[in-house]
N, C-alpha and C positions, 0 to 999 in steps of 0.2 A: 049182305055185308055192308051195301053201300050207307042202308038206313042205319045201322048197330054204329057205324060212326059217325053220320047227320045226329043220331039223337046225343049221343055223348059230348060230342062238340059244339053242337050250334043249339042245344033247347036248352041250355045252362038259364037262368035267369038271374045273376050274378056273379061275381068274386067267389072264390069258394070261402071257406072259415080260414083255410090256412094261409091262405094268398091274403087275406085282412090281417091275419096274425102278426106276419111277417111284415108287414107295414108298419103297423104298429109297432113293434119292435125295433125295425130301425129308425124311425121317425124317434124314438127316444136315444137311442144311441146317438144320432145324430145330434140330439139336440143337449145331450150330455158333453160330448166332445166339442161342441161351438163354446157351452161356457164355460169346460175346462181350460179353452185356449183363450178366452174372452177376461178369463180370470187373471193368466199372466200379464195380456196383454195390457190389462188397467194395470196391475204392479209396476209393469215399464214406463206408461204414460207417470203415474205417479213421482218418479226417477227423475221427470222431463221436468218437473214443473218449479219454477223457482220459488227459493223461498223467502224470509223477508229480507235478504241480503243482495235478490237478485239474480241469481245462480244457485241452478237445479244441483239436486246431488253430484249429479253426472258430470257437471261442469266444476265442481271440484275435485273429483276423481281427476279427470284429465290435469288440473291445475297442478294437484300434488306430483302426479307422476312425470309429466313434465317440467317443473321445479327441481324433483327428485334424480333425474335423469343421470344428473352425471355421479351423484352418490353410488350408483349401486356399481360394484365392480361385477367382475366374471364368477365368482363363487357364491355372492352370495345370488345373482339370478341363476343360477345350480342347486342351489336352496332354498329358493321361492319354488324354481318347478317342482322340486322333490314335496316340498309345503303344500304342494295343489293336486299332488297323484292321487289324492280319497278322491277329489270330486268327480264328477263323471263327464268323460269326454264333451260332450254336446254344451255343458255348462265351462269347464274348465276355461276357457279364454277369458268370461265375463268374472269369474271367481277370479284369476290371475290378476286382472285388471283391478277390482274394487283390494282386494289385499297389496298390492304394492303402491296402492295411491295410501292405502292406512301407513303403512312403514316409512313412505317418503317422508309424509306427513309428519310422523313424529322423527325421522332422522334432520326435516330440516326445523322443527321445532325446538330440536333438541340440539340444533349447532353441531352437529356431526361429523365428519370431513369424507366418513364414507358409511356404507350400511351394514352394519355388521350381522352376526347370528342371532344376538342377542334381541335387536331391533327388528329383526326377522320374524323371530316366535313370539316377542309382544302385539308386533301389528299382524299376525295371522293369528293370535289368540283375539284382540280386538277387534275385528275383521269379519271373525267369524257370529252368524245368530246363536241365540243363546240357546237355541231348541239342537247343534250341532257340537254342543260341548262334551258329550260323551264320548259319539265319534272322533270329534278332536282329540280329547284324551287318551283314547285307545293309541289315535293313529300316533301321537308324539312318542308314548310308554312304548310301541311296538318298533320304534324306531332309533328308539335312545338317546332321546331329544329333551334334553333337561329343560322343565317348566317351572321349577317349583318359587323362581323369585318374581314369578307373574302369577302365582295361584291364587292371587288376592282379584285378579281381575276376574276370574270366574264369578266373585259373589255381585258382581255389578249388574 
């Protein structure tokens, strides 16, 4: 008995095929998920980089929304969260962020005295990429959320 497991164990003279398989296998996995994340992570560096004004996107983001700050009252930040329930939690804060710096943006462009509804679902219609304009559409129609004197920004 001692030999039948000397020779099964110790005269191998390699890996076997599946023990290489599996290697291989996740050695692409791995290397799949490095530049899925490699991918974001240039989109964000991207965000950082000023542009020829001197200020990254990011730092206009902040600009608007602290500009903005004292416009928005208690109902309509009640209707920015409601505006940001499609996205998915793990994103939701960064979505909240870049859409209330659009809204700021155009409440104090527009001389505003506060933020309304209306300025609400233009700069989350703005806000939004143009590849999420369906979902956007669904989510306003299923919600009862009148669009139609901003349907013009769709075609932009």
């Amino acid at each position: 008995m001692h030999t039948v497991f000397a020779s099964l164990f110790l005269s191998t003279s390699g890996p076997s095929n599946g023990f290489m398989n599996m290697i291989v296998l996740w050695s692409f996995v791995l290397i799949g998920l490095m530049a899925i994340g490699g991918f974001f992570m240039f989109r964000k560096f991207f965000k950082v980089l000023p542009k020829q004004d001197g200020k990254s996107k990011l730092d206009w983001q902040n600009y608007w929304v602290e500009t903005s700050r004292h416009l928005w009252t208690d109902e309509s930040k009640q209707f920015l969260d409601q505006l940001v329930q499609p996205v998915p939690s793990p994103f939701r804060d960064i979505a909240k962020h870049s859409i209330a710096a659009k809204i700021g943006q155009l409440a104090v462009e527009s001389g505003a005295k506060e933020v309304t509804r209306d300025l609400c679902v233009k700069g989350y219609i703005m806000a939004t990429p143009k590849r999420d304009y369906r979902n956007l559409v669904k989510f306003l129609e299923k919600n009862g959320i009148d669009y139609t004197p901003y349907r013009h920004l769709f075609n932009k």
